[in-house]
C-alpha positions as CSV (number, residue, x, y, z in Angstrom):
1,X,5.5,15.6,6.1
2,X,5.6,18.5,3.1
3,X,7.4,16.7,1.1
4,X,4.3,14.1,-0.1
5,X,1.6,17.0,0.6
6,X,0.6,17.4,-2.9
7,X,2.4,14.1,-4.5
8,X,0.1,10.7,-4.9
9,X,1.4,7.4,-6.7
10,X,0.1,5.2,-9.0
11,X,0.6,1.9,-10.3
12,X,-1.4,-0.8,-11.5
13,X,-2.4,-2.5,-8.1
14,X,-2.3,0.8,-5.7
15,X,-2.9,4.0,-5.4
16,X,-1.0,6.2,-2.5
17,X,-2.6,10.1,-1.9
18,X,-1.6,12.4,1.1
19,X,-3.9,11.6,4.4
20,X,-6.6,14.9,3.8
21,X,-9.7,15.8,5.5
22,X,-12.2,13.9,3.8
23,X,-10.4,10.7,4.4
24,X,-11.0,11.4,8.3
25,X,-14.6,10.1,8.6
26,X,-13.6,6.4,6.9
27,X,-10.8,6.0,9.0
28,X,-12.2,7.2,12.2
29,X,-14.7,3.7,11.4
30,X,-12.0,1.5,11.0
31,X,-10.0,2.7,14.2
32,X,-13.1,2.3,16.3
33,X,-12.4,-1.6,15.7
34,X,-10.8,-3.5,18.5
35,X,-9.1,-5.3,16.8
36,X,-7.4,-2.8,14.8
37,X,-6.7,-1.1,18.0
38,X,-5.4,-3.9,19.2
39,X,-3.0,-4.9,16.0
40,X,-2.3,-1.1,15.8
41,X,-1.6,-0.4,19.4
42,X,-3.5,2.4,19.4
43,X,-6.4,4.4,21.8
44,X,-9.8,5.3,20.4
45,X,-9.9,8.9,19.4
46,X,-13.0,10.9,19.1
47,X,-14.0,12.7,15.6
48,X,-12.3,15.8,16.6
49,X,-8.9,14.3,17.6
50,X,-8.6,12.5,14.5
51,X,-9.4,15.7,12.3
52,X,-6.2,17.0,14.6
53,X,-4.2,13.9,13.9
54,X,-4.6,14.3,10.3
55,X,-3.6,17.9,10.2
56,X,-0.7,16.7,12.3
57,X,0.4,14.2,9.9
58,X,0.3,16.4,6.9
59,X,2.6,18.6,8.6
60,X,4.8,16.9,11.2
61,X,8.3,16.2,10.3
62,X,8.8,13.0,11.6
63,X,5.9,11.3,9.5
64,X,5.3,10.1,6.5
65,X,2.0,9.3,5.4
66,X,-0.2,7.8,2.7
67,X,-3.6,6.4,2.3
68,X,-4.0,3.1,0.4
69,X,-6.4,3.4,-2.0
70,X,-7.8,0.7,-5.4
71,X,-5.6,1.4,-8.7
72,X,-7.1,3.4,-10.8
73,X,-8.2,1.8,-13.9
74,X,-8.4,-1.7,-14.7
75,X,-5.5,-3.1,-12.5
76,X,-5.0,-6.5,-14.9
77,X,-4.4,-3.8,-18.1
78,X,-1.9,-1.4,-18.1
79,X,-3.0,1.0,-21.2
80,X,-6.2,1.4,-19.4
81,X,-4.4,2.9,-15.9
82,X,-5.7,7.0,-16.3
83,X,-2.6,9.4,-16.2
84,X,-5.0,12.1,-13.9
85,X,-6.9,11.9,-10.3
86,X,-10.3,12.3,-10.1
87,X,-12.3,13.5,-7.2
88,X,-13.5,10.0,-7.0
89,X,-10.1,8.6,-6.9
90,X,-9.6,8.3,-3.4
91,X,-13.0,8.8,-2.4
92,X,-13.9,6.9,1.1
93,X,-15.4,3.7,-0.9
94,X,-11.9,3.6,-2.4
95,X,-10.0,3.6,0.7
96,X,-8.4,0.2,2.0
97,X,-5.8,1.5,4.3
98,X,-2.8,4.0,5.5
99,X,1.3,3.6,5.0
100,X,3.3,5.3,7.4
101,X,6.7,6.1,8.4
102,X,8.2,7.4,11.2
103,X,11.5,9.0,11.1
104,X,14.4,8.4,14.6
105,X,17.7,8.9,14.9
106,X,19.5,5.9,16.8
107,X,22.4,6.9,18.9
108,X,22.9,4.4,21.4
109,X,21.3,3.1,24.3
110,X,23.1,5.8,26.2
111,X,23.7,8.1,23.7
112,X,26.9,7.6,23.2
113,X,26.8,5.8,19.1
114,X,27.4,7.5,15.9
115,X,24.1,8.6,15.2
116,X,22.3,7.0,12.5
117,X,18.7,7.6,10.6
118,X,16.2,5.3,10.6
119,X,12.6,5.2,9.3
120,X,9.9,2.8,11.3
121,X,7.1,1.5,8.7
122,X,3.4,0.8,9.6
123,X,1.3,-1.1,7.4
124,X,-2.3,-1.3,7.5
125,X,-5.0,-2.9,5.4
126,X,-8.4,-2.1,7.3
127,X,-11.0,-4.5,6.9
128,X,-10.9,-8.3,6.8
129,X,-12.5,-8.1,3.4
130,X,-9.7,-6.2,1.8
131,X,-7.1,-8.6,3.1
132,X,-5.2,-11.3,1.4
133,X,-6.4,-9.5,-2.0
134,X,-2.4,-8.2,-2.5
135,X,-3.0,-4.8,-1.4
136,X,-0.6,-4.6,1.6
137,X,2.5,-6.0,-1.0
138,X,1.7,-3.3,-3.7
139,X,1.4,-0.9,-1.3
140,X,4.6,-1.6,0.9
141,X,6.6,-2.0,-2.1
142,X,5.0,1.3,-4.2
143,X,6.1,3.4,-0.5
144,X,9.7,1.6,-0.6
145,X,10.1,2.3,-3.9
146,X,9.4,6.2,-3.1
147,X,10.8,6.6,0.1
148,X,14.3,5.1,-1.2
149,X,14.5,7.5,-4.2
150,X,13.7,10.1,-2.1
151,X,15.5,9.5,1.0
152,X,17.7,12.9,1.1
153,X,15.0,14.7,0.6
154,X,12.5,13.7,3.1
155,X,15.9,13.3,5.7
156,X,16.6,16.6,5.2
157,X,13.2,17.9,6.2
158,X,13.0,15.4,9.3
159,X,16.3,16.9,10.3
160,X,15.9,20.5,9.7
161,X,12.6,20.5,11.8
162,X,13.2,17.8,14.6
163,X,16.7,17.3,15.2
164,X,19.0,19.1,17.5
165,X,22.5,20.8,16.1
166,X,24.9,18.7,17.3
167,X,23.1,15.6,15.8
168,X,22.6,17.5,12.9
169,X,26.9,18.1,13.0
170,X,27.3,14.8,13.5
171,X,25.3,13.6,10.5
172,X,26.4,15.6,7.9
173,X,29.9,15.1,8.8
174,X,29.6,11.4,8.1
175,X,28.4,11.6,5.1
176,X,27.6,14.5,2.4
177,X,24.6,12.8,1.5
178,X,22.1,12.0,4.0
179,X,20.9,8.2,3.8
180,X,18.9,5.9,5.7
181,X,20.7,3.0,7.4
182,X,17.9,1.0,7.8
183,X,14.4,0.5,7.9
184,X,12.5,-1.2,10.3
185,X,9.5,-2.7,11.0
186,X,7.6,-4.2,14.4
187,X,5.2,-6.8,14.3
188,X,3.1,-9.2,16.8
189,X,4.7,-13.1,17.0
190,X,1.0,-14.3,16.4
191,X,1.1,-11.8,13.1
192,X,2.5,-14.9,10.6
193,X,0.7,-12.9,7.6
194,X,2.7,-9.9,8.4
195,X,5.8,-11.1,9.1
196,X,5.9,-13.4,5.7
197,X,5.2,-10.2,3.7
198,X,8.2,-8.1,4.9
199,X,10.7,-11.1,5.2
200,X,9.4,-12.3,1.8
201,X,10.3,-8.5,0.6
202,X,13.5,-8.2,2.3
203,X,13.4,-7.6,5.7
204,X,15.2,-9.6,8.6
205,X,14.8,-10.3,12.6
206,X,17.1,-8.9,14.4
207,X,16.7,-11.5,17.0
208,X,15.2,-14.9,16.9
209,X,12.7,-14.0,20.1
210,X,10.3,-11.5,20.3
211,X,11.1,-8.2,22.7
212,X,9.2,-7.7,25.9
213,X,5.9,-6.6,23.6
214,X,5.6,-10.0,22.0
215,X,7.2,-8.0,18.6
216,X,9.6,-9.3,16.3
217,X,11.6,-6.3,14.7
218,X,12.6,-7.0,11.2
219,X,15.1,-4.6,9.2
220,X,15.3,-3.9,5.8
221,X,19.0,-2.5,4.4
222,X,18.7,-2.9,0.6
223,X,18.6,0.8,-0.6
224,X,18.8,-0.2,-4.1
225,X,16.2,1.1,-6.6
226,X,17.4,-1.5,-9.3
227,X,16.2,-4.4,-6.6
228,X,13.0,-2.5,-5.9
229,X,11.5,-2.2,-9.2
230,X,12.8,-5.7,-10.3
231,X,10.5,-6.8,-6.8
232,X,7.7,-4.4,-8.4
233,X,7.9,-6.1,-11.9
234,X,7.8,-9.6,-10.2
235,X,4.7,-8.7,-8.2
236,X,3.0,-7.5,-11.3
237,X,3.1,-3.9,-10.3
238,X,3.6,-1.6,-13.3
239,X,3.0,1.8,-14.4
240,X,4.5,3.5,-11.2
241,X,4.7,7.2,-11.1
242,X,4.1,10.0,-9.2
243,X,0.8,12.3,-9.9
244,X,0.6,16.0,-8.7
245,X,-2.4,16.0,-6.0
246,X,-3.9,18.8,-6.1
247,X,-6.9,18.8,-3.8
248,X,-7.1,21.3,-0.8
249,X,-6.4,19.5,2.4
């Protein structure tokens, strides 16, 4: 999306910056890992494709997408968390993952529903090393925390670009102010790591078996930033804020 293009986020356990070219190489290693293929349900894509799925994801309406990178600073002191980016901020060695979501509108099996926005969340902490070290909680909770307070915004330039008029009708009739109604998030049965993350944070199955994939879906419908940073104080995350990013793509 535009909307993050030149917007990173920092807090004392995370840093989030736009997906940019020099992040392509790193992440082109850690998707040539089967099991990451595997837990990402994803296809192998040479160098050159995933230089074109970056510039897709910095510009594509229906995604929203950061790269997970260490704090900057001293994560255990807050007065020594920098206010500015360096080049070596998000440099490749800093780099532990991605944060994505994709935006839907549900209307019904056949169409039929009120339609409704949702946004579908993807969470992934690369290497086996960087796991279990409380990256993936900072991180989903620093991208909750920013894609609830700016939920209009980013809707309105998913629906603008990708959604047909009538939908578009629809929506704004129901409400002036376009909201999500949930968010959602899919994950393997054998994933028990996964799952106790989001349903510690919020999120709930929507059926006690998993689908036809072997996937539980959980939903999340709290939209309340009071909640959010009251989860961020508990979890030891402080200092968030967003930082203008201001390297070229």
């Amino acid at each position: 999306m535009l909307i993050n293009a030149q917007t990173a986020i920092s807090t004392t356990k995370v840093l989030l910056v736009p997906y940019s070219t020099w992040h392509v190489p790193r992440y082109h290693e850690w998707m040539q890992d089967e099991d990451i293929q595997q837990a990402t349900a994803s296809e192998p894509l040479s160098i050159e494709e995933e230089y074109a799925m970056q510039r897709s994801w910095r510009q594509d309406a229906d995604k929203l997408t950061f790269i997970v990178c260490r704090p900057i600073g001293n994560p255990d002191d807050i007065s020594d968390v920098t206010t500015h980016l360096s080049a070596d901020s998000d440099s490749p060695s800093k780099m532990v993952g991605d944060i994505n979501l994709f935006l839907h509108v549900d209307d019904g099996d056949e169409g039929d529903a009120s339609p409704e926005l949702y946004g579908e969340i993807e969470l992934m902490i690369a290497e086996t090393a960087n796991q279990g070290q409380g990256f993936g909680k900072a991180a989903l909770l620093t991208f909750l925390r920013y894609i609830v307070e700016k939920q209009t915004a980013i809707l309105e330039e998913f629906i603008t670009a990708d959604v047909d008029a009538d939908t578009v009708g629809k929506l704004r009739a129901a409400t002036p102010r376009l909201r999500f109604s949930y968010l959602s998030v899919k994950i393997g049965e054998a994933n028990s790591r996964s799952l106790g993350l989001f349903e510690r944070l919020g999120f709930e199955k929507v059926s006690s078996e998993p689908n036809y994939f072997g996937e539980f879906e959980l939903r999340r419908r709290d939209f309340e930033l009071a909640s959010l940073d009251e989860r961020l104080l508990g979890a030891g995350i402080e200092g968030y804020r967003e930082m203008t990013y201001s390297r070229e793509q």
